[in-house]
N, C-alpha and C positions, 0 to 999 in steps of 0.2 A: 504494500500500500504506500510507503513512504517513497520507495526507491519510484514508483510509478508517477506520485505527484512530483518528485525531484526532476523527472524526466519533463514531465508535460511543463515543468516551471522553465525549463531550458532552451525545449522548443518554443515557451510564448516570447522569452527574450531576445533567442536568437531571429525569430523570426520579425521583431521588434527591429533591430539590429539591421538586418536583410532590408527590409522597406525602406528603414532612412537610408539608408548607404545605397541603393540599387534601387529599388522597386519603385519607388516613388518620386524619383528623379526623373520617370519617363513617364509619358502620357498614360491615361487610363484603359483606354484603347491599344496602345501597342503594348500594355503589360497583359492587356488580357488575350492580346494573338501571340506573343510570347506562350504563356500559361497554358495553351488551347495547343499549340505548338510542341511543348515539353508531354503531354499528355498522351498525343497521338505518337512520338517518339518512344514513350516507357513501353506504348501497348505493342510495340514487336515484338516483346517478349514477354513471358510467363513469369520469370523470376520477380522481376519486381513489382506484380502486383502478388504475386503469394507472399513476399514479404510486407509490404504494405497492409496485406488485410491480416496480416499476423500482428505487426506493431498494434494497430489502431485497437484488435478485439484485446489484446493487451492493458492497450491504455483505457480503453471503454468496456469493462466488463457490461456482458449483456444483461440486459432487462427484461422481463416478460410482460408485455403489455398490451392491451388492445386499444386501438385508437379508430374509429371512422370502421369495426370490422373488420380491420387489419390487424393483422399479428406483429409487431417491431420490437425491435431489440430495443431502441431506446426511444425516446420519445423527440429527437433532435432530428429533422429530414432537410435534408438540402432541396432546396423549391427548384423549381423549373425555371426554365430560362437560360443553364448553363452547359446542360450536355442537349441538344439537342440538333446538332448539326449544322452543316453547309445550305445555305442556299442553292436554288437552280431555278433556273429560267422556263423550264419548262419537267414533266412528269416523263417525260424517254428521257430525258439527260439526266436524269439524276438517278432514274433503272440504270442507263448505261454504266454510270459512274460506282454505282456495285453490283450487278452482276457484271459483268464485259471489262470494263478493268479494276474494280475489287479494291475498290481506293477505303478506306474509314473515314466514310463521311461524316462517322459521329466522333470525335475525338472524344477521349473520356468515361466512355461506354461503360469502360471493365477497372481503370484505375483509380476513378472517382467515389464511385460501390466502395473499392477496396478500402479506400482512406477514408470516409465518411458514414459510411453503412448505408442506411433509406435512405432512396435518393429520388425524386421526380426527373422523369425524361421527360423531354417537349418545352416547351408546347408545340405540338403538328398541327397544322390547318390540312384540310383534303387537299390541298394544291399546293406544290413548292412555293416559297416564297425568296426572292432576293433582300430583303428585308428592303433599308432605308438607306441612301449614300451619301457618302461623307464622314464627318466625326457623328460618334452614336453612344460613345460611353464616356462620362466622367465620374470624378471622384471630387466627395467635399471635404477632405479630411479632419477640419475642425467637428465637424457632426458626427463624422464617420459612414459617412452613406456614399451614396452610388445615385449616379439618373443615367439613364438609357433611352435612346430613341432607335433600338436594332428595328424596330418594327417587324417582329413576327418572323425572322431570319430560319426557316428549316427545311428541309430537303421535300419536306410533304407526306401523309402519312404513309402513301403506298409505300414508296420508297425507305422509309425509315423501319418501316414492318420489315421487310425482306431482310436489312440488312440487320435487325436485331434478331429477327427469325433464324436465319441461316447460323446467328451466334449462340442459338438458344439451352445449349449443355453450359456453358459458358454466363449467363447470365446471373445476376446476384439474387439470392434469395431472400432480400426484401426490396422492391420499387413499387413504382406505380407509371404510369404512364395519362400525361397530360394531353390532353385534347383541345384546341380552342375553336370557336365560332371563326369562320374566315371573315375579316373583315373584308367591308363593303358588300356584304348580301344580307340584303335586309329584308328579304322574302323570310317568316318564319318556315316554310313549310320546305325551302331550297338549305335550309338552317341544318333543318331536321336531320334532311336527307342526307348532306355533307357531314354532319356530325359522326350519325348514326354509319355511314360507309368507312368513316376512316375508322370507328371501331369495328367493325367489321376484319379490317386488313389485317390488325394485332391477332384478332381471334382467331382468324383462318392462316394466319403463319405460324398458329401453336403458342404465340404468347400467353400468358397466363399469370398477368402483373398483381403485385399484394392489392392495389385498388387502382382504378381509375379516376383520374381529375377532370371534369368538364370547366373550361376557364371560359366564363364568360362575362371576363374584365381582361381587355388589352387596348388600354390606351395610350399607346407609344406607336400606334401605326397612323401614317399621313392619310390614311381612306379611310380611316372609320375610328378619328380622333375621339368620340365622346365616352366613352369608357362606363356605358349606363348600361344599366336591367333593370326590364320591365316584369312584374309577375305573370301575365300571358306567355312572353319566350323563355323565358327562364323555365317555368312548369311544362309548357311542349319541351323542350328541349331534355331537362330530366326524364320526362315521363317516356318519352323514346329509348333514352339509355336504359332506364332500367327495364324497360319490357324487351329489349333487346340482348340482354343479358340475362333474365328469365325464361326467355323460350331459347335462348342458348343450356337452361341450366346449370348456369353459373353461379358460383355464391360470392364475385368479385364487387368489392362494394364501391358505391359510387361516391364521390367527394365534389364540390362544388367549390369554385374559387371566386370571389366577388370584389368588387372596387371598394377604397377606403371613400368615405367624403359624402356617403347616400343618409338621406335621413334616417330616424330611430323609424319611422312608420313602413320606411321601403324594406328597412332589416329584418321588421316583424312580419311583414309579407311574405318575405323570400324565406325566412324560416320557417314559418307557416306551407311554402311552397313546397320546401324541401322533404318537411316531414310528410306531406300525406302523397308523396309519389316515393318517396323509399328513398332518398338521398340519406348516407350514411354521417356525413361531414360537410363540414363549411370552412372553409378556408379564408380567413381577413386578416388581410386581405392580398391585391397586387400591389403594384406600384402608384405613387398618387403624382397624377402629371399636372407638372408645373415647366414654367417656359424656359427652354435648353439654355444652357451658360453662352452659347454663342449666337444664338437667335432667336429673339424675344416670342416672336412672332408661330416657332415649332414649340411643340411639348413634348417633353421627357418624364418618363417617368423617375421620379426621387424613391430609393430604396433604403433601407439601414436605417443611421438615426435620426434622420430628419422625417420618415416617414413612422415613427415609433406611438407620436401622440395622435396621428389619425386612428393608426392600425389598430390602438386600447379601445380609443372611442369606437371601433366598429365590435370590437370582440363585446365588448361593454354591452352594447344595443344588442348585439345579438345574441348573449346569454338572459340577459331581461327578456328578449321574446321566449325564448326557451322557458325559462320560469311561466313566465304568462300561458303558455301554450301546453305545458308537461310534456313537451315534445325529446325527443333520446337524441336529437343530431346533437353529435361532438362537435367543439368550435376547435382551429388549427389556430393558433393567432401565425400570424407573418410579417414582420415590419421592425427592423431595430433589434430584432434577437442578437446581442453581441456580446453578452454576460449573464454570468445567475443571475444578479438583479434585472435586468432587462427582460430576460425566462418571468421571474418571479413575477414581474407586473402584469404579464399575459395570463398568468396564472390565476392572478388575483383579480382577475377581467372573466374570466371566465373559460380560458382556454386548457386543454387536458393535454397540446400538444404543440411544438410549433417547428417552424417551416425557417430555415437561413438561408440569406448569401451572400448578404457583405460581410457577414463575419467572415469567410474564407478572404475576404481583401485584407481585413486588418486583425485578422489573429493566427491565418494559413490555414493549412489543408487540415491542420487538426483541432479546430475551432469546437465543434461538438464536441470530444472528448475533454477540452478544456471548461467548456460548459458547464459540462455533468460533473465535471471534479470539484468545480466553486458551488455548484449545487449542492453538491454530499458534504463537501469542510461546511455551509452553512444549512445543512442539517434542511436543504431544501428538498429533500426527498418525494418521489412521483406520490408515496401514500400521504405525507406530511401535509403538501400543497394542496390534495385534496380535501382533508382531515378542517385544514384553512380556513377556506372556498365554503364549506357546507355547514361550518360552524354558526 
């Protein structure tokens, strides 16, 4: 136990260390196609992720826990956004680019798993997308956050199905995979339909992920900036997944991810929603867009700690509806998780589990395990927080 906390205290320092001297000297964008870069480099070979996933279950002794239906070792998931691949122009070229020449279009796929355990892939829209061009990632390192305008950057579901498919001995034993509404179709019933296919893809390549994410909050795309749900799409949209995964007879639960910034009344809606079509989880939130550092005029989404006092205020609203409703959906918080106190506050909002990703900007690849260890020295224990919460 000491010799483990001695460790994780080494790497928080060294990697302290790392950032001022290197990491944070270069833009936010070329540290993260560096990162993106080192990733697809380690996955040539096996050794270093069997060492990797040996250090981390080291440093993070496993948990038993249910969150959203899903079985996780710990309660700590790295959200989506960051393993989800390459852009493409179109749906042959990005087949081409794994099957015909067999490139890893998902950098990350197997070494990320290994260093951080639950992991979210995606988000996939039904159709590749190029994302957004130009600069697309900053960092505000006084806050500790992150804003992105990638705009929805991934290979597309067909294509991302095959090539996790074809890896699927190989796959980690706890993910989930994210799904998002394609911006700019605003047909619910063309919604549905793209939703419901790209789940399809996963299923029929033999995937068989710990839960599925339906995200519908992305507002960092230039076509379909408003980052809103309505309880009409929202409830079609659930209510496809899960009866799609019922006459599949599957018992993969479905989770739901929504914007920070909607009123307490819209939170009570959609929990409302969630619960009488079977949504298992709720995820609050995304990113909350605000106007990019280089032009006023695009929005970015702000992540980490600038986004932390939305993200309470949405878990907030949403375990009130809970309460109000006796409804069973799990709340995920997402926004600023960067320390047990940070953890602690979602906690005390209402959330049973939560979602990172700037913490891997400023605490590294073993950010979770560093989590859970300021959690246990302050006796914040997954039972204690509940014990909390219900008191």
């Amino acid at each position: 136990m000491k010799a483990r906390r001695w460790l994780l205290r080494f790497f928080d320092i060294a990697y302290g260390l790392f950032c001022h001297m290197l990491l944070f000297r270069i833009s936010a964008q070329r540290a993260h196609q560096v990162a993106i870069a080192q990733l697809g480099w380690l996955e040539r070979w096996q050794l270093p992720t069997i060492l990797a996933q040996r250090l981390r279950v080291w440093l993070m002794p496993v948990q038993t826990l249910e969150v959203g239906g899903a079985k996780l070792s710990t309660r700590l998931i790295l959200a989506a956004g960051l393993v989800k691949g390459s852009g493409f122009l179109s749906e042959d070229e990005a087949l081409r680019a794994v099957v015909q020449r067999r490139e890893n279009i998902m950098p990350g796929w197997r070494m990320l798993p290994a260093l951080v355990g639950p992991i979210e892939f995606g988000s996939f829209t039904r159709h590749p997308r190029l994302g957004n061009p130009g600069t697309t990632l900053w960092r505000q390192r006084a806050a500790q956050s992150t804003q992105n305008r990638v705009g929805l950057r991934n290979p597309g579901a067909r294509a991302a199905a095959v090539f996790l498919g074809a890896r699927i001995e190989q796959m980690p034993r706890e993910f989930g995979i994210n799904i998002a509404v394609s911006p700019g179709v605003n047909e619910l019933a063309q919604q549905q339909a793209e939703a419901v296919e790209s789940l399809l893809f996963f299923l029929d390549a033999g995937l068989r992920p710990s839960w599925f994410t339906l995200n519908i909050s992305c507002p960092n795309t230039e076509d379909d900036p408003g980052g809103y749900q309505l309880e009409t799409g929202a409830r079609g949209l659930c209510a496809a997944f899960v009866a799609e995964l019922q006459a599949q007879n599957l018992e993969i639960p479905l989770w739901v991810k929504v914007s920070p910034g909607l009123a307490a009344s819209q939170y009570h809606l959609l929990m409302r929603t969630f619960a009488e079509v079977g949504v298992r989880a709720v995820i609050a939130t995304n990113t909350l867009a605000r106007p990019s550092p280089t032009n006023p005029d695009l929005n970015a989404g702000v992540g980490g700690g600038a986004l932390r006092e939305s993200a309470l205020l949405a878990v907030a609203a949403l375990q009130a509806a809970k309460d109000r409703l006796g409804c069973a959906v799990d709340i995920i918080g997402c926004g600023g998780v960067l320390d047990a106190a940070s953890f602690h506050q979602h906690s005390q909002s209402g959330a049973v589990a939560a979602q990172y990703w700037s913490a891997l900007v400023y605490r590294g690849p073993f950010a979770a395990a560093l989590i859970e260890n300021e959690l246990a020295n302050h006796d914040y224990s997954y039972e204690a927080i509940h014990r909390e919460r219900l008191a």
